[in-house]
N, C-alpha and C positions, 0 to 999 in steps of 0.2 A: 270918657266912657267908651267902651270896647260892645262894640255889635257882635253879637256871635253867631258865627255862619250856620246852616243847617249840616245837620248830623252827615251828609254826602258829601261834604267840604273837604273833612277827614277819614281819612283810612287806611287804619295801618292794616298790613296784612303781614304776618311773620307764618312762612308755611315752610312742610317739607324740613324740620329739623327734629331734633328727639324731643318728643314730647314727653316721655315715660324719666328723661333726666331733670323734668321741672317740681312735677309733683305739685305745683302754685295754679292759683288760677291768676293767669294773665292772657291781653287779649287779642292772643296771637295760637297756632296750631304747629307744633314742632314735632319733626321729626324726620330722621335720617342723617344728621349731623350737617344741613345744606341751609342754607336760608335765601327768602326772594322777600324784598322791600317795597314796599308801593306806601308813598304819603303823596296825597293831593292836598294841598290848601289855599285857596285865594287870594290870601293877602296876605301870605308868610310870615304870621305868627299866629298863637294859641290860643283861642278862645276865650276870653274876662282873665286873660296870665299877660300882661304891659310886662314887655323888656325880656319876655322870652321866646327868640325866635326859632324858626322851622328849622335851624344848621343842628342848635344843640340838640335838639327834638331827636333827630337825625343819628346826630352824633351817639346819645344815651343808648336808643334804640338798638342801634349797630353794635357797640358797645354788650349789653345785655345777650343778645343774640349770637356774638360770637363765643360769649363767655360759657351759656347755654348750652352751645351746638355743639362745643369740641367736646370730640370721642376720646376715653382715655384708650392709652396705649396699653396690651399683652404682652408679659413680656414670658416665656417659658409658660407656655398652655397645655393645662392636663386638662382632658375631653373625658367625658362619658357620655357615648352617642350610643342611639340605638334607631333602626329604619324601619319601616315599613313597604312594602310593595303591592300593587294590587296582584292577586294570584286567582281570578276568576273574572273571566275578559266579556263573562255571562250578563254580570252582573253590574258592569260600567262600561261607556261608550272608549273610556281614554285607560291606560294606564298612570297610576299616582303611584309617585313615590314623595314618601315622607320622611325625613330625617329630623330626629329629634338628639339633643345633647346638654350634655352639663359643663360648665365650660369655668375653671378656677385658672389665676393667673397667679405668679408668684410674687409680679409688683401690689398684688392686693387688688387689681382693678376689676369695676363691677360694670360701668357701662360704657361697654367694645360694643363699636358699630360693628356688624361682621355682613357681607355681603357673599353668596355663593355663587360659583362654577361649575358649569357641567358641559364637555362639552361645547367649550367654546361658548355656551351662551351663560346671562347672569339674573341668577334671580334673588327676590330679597330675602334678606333673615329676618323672621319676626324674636321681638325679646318677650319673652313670660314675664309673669306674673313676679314669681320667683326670684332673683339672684342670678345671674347665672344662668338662665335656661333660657333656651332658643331653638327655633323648629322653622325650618324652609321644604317648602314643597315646590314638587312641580308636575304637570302629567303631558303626557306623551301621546301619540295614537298606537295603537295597540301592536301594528304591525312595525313599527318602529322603535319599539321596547323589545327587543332582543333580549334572551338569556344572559346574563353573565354578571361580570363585577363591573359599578358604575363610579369612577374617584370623583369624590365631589370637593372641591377644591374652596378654601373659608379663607374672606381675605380683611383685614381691616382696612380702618381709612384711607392709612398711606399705600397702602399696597395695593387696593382697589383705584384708587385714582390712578395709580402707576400703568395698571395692568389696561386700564381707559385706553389713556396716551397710547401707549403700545398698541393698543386696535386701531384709533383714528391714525396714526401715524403707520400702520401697515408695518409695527415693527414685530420682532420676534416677541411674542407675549409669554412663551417657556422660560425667558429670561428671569422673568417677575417671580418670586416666592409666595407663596401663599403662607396664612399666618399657618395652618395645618390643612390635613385633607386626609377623609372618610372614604373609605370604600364599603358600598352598597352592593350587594350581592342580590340580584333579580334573577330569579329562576323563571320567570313566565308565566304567562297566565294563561288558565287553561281554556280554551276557548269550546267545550263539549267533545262530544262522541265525534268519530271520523263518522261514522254511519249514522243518519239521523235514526230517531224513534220509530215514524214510520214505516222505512223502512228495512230495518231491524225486526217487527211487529210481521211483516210482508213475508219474509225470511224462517222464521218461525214457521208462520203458519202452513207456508209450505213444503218445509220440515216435517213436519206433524203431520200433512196429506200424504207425504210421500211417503213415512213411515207405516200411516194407515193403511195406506193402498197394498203395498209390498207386504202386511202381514193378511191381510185379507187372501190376496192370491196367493200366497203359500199356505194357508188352511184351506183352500179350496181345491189345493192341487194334491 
């Protein structure tokens, strides 16, 4: 007879992979196409299960997990993207830009990890609801969001780990292709009047004094 350890004996933790590609309830957190493994167990087998040890345990798990995580490949990507920009610097501390797309492959594939660039830095893509759709943000400080066209550069699996190496190793990263890449057109946000209200308000009014005055002395003259 098999002692069964308490419930902190065991614990698997499956994190950090696509969660949105299971759709099952299992009792692990996936997403990003990545996985990190943690089992503790004291006496290297399974709970009231004789003759089944922590290797296959192991092994199934890994197994499951890789099967799970892998990203399908894009192969010939038609986009329909559409952006957003903050355009009112009044009305938020940061500028946000938002890139939203529709994204169909010609291999049929429906869940592409996509990872974005801007600028040398990388932020994540979230997947919708949807098929198909995906939306990555990022914000800025306001005076660091310049005017202009911003290429925002969409990379898969293979081509995002590539584009990695290439930073940690201080290589040429222009080298690396992106699966495609959006340009975002930011006109700026308008940060108010050159001249505050007050005095604007200041200006006027001694406008209007001085109008008054000059028609006073010309009726009296």
């Amino acid at each position: 007879m098999y002692k069964a350890p308490d419930m902190d004996t065991l614990q698997i933790h499956v994190m950090d992979c696509i969660h949105r590609l299971t759709r099952v309830a299992v009792p692990a957190a996936f997403s990003r196409g990545r996985c990190a493994l943690t089992l503790v167990h004291v006496n290297g087998e399974i709970p009231n299960s004789p003759g089944i040890s922590m290797k296959r345990v192991i092994t199934a798990i890994l197994a499951l997990c890789l099967s799970l995580c892998a990203a399908e490949t894009c192969t010939d990507p038609v986009i329909s993207p559409s952006s957003y920009t903050t355009t009112d610097a009044l009305i938020s501390s940061e500028t946000v830009f938002i890139v939203e797309l529709s994204l169909a492959c010609a291999n049929g594939a429906h869940s592409v990890a996509l990872y974005a660039d801007v600028n040398g830095k990388q932020f994540p893509v979230t997947r919708g609801q949807d098929v198909g759709k995906y939306q990555v943000s990022w914000s800025v400080p306001h005076k660091q969001a310049s005017s202009g066209t911003y290429q925002v550069k969409f990379f898969d699996e293979e081509s995002y780990s590539s584009l990695r190496k290439a930073q940690r190793n201080n290589e040429d990263v222009e080298a690396i292709k992106p699966l495609f890449s959006i340009n975002v057109d930011h006109r700026g946000a308008w940060s108010g009047p050159w001249v505050s209200t007050e005095v604007l308000a200041a200006l006027i009014g001694i406008l209007v004094y001085y109008l008054a005055y000059s028609t006073k002395a010309t009726i009296q003259a």
